[in-house]
C-alpha positions, 0 to 999 in steps of 0.5 A: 539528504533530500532523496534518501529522505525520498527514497525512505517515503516510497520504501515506507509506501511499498511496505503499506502496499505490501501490508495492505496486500496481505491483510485483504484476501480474494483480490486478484490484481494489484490494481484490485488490492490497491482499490480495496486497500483504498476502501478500507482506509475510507472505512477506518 
């Protein structure tokens, strides 16, 4: 029960990124998405 508990996590943390990759336009590289997803959520 605890990993599919885990698993739901990370499926939840891949759908942020997902999201997170299609609201920020002009990155190039994950690792750039990643750091301008990461500003946004400082910003809000």
């Amino acid at each position: 029960n605890h990993h599919k508990t885990e698993a739901l996590t990370q499926n939840n943390k891949y759908n942020e990124e997902k999201l997170a990759q299609e609201r920020i336009p002009g990155a190039d590289s994950p690792k750039e998405l990643l750091e301008k997803a990461k500003s946004y959520q400082h910003k809000e």
